[in-house]
ZAMARGU-4260 file (C-alpha; in steps of 0.2 Angstrom, whole numbers, plus 5000, padded with zeros to 4 digits):
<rodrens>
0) 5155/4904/4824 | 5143/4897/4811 | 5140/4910/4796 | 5121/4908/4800 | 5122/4913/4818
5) 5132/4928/4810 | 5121/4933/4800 | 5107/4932/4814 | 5116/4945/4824 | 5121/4957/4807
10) 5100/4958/4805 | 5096/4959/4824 | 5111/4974/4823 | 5101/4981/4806 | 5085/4981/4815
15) 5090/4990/4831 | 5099/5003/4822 | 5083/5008/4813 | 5074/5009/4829 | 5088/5017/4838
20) 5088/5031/4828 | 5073/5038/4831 | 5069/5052/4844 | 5053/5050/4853 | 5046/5064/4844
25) 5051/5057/4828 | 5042/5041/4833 | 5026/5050/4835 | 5026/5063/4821 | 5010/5058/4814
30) 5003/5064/4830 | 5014/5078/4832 | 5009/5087/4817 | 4992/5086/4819 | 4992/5092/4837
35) 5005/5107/4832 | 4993/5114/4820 | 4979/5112/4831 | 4967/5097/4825 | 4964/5092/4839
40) 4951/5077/4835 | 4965/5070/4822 | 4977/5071/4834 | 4967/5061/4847 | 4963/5048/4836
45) 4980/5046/4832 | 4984/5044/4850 | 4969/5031/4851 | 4974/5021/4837 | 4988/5016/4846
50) 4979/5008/4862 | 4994/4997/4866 | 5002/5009/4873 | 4990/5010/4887 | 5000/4995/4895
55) 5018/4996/4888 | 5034/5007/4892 | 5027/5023/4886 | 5011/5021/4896 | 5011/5037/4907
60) 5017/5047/4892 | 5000/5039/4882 | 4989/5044/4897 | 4993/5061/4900 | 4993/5067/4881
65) 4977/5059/4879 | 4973/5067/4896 | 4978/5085/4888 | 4971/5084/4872 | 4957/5078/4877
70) 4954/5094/4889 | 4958/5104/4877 | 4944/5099/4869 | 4933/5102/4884 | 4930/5083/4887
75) 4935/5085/4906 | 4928/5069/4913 | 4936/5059/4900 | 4952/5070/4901 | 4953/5067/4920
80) 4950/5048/4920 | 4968/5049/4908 | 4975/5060/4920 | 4968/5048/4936 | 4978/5034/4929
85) 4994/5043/4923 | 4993/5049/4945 | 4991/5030/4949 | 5005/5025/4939 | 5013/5038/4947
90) 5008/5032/4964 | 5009/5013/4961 | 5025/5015/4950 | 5041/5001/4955 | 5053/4995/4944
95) 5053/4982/4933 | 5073/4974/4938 | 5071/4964/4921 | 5069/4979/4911 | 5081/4989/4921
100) 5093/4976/4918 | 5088/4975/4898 | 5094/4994/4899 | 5113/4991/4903 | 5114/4978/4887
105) 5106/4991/4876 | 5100/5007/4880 | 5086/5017/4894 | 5072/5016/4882 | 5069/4997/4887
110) 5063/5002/4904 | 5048/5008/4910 | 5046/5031/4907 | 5042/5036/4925 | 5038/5054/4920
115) 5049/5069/4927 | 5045/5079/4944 | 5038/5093/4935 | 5028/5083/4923 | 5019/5073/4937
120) 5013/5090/4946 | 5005/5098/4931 | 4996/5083/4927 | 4987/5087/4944 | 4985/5105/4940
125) 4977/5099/4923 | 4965/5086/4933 | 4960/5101/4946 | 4957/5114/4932 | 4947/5102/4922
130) 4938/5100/4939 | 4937/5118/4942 | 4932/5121/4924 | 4916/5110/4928 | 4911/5118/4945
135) 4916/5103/4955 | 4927/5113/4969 | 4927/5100/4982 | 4935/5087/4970 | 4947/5101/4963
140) 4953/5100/4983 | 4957/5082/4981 | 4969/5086/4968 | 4975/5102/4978 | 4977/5090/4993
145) 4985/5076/4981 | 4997/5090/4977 | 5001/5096/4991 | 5008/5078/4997 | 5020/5079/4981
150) 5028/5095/4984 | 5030/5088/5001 | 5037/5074/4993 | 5050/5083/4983 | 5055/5094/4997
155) 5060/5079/5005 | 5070/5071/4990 | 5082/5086/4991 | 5090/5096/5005 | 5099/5108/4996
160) 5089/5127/4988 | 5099/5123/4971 | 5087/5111/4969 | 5070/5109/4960 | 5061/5106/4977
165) 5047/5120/4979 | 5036/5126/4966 | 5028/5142/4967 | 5015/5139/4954 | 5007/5124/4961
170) 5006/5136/4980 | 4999/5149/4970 | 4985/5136/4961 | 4982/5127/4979 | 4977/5146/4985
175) 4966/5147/4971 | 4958/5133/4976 | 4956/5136/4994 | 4947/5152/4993 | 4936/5147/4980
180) 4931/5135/4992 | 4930/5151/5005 | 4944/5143/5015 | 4953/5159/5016 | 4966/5154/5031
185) 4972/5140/5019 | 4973/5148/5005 | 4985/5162/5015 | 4995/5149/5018 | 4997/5144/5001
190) 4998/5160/4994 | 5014/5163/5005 | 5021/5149/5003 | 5019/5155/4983 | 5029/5173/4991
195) 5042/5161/4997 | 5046/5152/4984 | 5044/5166/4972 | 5056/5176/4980 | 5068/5161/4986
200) 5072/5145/4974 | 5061/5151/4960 | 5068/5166/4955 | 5087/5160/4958 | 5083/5145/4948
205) 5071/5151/4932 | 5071/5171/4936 | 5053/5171/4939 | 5048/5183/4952 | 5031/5183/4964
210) 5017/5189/4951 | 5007/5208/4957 | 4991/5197/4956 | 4998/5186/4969 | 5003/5201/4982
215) 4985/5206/4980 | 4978/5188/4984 | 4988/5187/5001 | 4984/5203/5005 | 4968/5200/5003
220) 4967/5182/5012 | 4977/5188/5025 | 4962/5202/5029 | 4947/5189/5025 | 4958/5177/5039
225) 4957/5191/5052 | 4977/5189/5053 | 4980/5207/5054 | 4996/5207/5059 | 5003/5197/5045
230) 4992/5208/5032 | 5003/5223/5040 | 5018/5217/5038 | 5017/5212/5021 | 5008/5229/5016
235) 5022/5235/5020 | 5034/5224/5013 | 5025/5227/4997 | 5021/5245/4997 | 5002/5245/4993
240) 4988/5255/5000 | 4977/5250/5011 | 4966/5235/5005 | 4947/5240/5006 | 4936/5222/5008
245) 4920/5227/4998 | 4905/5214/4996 | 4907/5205/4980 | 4892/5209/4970 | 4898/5201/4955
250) 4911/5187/4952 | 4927/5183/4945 | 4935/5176/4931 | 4952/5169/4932 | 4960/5166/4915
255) 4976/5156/4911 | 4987/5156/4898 | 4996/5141/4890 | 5008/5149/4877 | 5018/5137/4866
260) 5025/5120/4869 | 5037/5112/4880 | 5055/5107/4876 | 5057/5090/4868 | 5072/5080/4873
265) 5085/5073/4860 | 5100/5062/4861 | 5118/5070/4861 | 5135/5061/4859 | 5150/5065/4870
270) 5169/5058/4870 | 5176/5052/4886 | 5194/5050/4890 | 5196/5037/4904 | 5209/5034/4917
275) 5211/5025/4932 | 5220/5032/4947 | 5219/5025/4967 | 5204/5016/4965 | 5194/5030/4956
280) 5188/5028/4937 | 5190/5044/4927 | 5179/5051/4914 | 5183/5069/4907 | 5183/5079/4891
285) 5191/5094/4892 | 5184/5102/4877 | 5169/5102/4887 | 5176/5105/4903 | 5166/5089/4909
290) 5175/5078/4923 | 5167/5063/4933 | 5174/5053/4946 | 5167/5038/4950 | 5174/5024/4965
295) 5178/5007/4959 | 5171/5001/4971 | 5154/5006/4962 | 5156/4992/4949 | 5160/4973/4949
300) 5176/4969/4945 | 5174/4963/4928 | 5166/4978/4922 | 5182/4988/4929 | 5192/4975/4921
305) 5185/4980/4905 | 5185/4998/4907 | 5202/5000/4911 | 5205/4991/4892 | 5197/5007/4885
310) 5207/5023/4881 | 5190/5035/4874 | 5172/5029/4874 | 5157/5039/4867 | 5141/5040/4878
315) 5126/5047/4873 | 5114/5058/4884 | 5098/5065/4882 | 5096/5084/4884 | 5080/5097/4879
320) 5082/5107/4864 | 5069/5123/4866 | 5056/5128/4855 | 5055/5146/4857 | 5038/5153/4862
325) 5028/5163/4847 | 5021/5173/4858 | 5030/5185/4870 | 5017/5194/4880 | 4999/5195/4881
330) 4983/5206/4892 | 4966/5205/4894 | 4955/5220/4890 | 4937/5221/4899 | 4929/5238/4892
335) 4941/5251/4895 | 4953/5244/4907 | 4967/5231/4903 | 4978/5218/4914 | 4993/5209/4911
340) 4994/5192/4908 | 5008/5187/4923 | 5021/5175/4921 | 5014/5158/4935 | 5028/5145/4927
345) 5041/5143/4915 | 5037/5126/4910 | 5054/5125/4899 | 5067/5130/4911 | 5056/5119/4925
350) 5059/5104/4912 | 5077/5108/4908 | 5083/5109/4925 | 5073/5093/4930 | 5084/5086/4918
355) 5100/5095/4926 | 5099/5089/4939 | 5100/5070/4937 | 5111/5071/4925 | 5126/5064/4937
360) 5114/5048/4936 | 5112/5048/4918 | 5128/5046/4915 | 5132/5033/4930 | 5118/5024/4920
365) 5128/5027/4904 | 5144/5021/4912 | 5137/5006/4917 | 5132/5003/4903 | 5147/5003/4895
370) 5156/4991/4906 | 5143/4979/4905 | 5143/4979/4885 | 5161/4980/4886 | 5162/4965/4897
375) 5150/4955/4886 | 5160/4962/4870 | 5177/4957/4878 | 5168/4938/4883 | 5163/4935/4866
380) 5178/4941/4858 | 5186/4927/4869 | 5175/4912/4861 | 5176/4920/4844 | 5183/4934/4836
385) 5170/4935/4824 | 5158/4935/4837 | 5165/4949/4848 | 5168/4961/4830 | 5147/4958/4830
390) 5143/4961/4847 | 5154/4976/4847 | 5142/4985/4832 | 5129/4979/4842 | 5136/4988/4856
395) 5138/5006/4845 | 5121/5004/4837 | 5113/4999/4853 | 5119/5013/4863 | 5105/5026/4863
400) 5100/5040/4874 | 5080/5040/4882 | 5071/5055/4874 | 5055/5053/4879 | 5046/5070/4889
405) 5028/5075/4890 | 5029/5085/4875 | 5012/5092/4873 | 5014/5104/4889 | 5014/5123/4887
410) 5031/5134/4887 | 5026/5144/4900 | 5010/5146/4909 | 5003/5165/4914 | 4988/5172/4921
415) 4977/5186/4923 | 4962/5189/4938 | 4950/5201/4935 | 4930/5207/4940 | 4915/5200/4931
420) 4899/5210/4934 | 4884/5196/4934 | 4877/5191/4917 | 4886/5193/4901 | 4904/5199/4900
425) 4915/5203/4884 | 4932/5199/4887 | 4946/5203/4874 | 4963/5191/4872 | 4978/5201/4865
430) 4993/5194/4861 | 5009/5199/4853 | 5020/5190/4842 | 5040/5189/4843 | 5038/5203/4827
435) 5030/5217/4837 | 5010/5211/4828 | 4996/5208/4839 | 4980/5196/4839 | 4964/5199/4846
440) 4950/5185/4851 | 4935/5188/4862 | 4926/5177/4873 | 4909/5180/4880 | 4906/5172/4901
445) 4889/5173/4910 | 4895/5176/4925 | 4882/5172/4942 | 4883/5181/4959 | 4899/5176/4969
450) 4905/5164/4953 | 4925/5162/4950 | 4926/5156/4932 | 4941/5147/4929 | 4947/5147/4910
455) 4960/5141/4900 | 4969/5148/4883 | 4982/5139/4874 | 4994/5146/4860 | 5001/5130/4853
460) 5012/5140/4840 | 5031/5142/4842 | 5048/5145/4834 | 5058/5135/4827 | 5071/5127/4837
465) 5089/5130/4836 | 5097/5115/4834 | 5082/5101/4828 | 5073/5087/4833
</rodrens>
């Protein structure tokens, strides 16, 4: 091979190394830091500067932080047109077969993000709230509708209850919804379908139980629905007195709380012995206790060829690394009386076991990609020895795991429901830190007769993470 050539693929091997390496947090640190500390208007222009990204790989990721940010700076109408083409893209999504095929000869960050199961739910509670936020109820039912269709969707994609399939939160939000829109026979509905998965999948999967609040709202619906069978039996089931319906002369506020920030996904390494035996392709490390099975009849023939050269390969995967909440409980104190902020959703076990459970087809991915490189290594080596010693650090440095997440999610989401009188109300945030010390902040609501005000808190502080990032 001519030394110039050579030299080609040393640079090109160089120049992907560099890239390689960083994380997809890493790669947007200037942006990071600036939204972790709460600047809000620097951290939108620095996702802004960057308008590119609108149209590239990273394109639902740029939508739905721009989407975020910007509600958290109370621009919903322009937070919801983000969030509007983060759902399309969600909608109109199909792969790109040249980019999934650039990710077996390098690594999954050639190919389009599609966003995660949890990730492309909340960007539908976000656009409803925003909605809610600004009074528009019947739009808000658009997006409970719209959300409905994709729990359906993912209760399809999975038969088994060990899987992510139900979500009580978005049930309990859909209820929400429905009653403020006085359909209180729909909203029952959702409400048990919250009770259900609260007491089913959720809490055998992320040990969150049904919130008090949300006994009281299907009680409550349940009576307003005339279904006064069912509001017996659950009375019962929950042990609570008698449910008086008064007119509401006042109206409500319902106030959530977004505390920290999601997980943020990083790339780990793992050695694999590999064996072959009756036609199966083994992969295990026994450190670990890991040990994958897959058929040769899942690969060409070449790329088996070339696997069964290896003796131990190193794949990398991606996993999340948490970042421990700051906060670890909250109320909210109107005069004399306090109410618990309840737990909704726990945003980082949500994430990490979306992760979970497609893990078998990270690493049929990874595999794959192995034998193709391997192949392509083996074929190069064949024309020039040279050549295949370059292709094979191209190999190494290529081989990358996809870290990018929706990183600007809360931890955990929790909320509280309680009377406003009509006119001014004084309402008093506490929360308590990991070290025992407490925060108050006030916020003032003029309330009118019948209103439900939705609001929305978020503590972006946190820990430091275990292991980093």
């Amino acid at each position: 091979m001519k030394r110039a050539t050579l030299n080609f693929l040393a640079f090109v091997a160089i120049a992907v190394i560099v890239v390689a390496c960083a994380t997809y947090y890493q790669s947007n640190l200037s942006f990071n830091e600036v939204f972790e500390r709460g600047d809000l208007n620097k951290a939108l222009k620095s996702l802004q500067e960057r308008p590119s990204e609108g149209a590239g790989k990273k394109q639902f990721l740029y939508f739905v932080n721009n989407g975020l940010v910007l509600s958290l700076l109370g621009k919903y109408n322009e937070s919801n047109n983000y969030f509007e083409r983060a759902y399309n893209f969600g909608e109109d999504y199909r792969i790109n077969y040249a980019n999934e095929a650039a990710t077996y000869l390098t690594n999954p960050n050639f190919a389009v993000y599609r966003g995660e199961d949890h990730e492309h739910l909340l960007l539908l509670y976000y656009k409803a709230m925003n909605f809610l936020k600004m009074g528009k109820t019947d739009e808000a039912l658009v997006e409970c509708r719209r959300l409905n269709i994709r729990l359906q969707q993912l209760s399809d994609r999975y038969s088994t209850e060990d899987k992510y399939r139900k979500d009580a939160f978005v049930h309990t939000l859909m209820g929400m919804i429905y009653e403020t829109d006085a359909d209180y026979n729909n909203a029952f509905i959702a409400y048990r379908n919250a009770l259900e998965a609260y007491e089913g999948e959720f809490f055998k999967l992320f040990n969150v139980g049904a919130p008090e609040q949300l006994k009281k709202d299907l009680l409550r619906t349940a009576k307003l629905s005339g279904l006064d069978q069912e509001y017996e039996e659950f009375r019962e089931k929950f042990g609570m007195p008698e449910m008086t319906i008064e007119e509401n002369t006042g109206g409500e506020l319902i106030f959530f709380w977004h505390n920290g920030l999601s997980p943020v996904k990083v790339e780990w390494s793992v050695t694999f012995a590999i064996s072959n035996r009756n036609g199966m392709v083994y992969f295990t490390n026994e450190s670990l206790g890991l040990s994958y099975a897959f058929s040769e009849a899942d690969y060409k023939k070449s790329d088996v060829q070339s696997l069964s050269k290896l003796d131990v390969y190193r794949l990398t995967l991606p996993k999340y690394v948490e970042r421990p909440a700051y906060y670890t409980s909250a109320s909210l104190a109107v005069g004399d009386t306090t109410y618990s902020m309840q737990l909704l959703e726990d945003v980082n076990k949500v994430a990490f076991k979306c992760l979970d459970e497609r893990m078998n087809l990270e690493l049929s991915k990874a595999l794959m990609r192995l034998a193709v490189k391997k192949a392509a290594e083996y074929s190069a080596s064949d024309r020039d020895r040279w050549a295949g010693v370059i292709m094979g650090m191209i190999n190494v440095i290529t081989e990358a795991a996809d870290t990018r997440n929706w990183q600007t999610l809360p931890h955990s989401i929790s909320y509280a429901r309680i009377p406003m009188k009509v006119g001014l109300n004084e309402v008093t945030l506490e929360t308590v830190d990991y070290s025992g010390r407490t925060q108050k902040q006030t916020f003032t609501y003029d309330i009118k007769p019948g209103q439900v005000h939705f609001h929305t808190f978020t503590s972006l502080e946190s820990l430091q993470p275990r292991s980093g990032f």
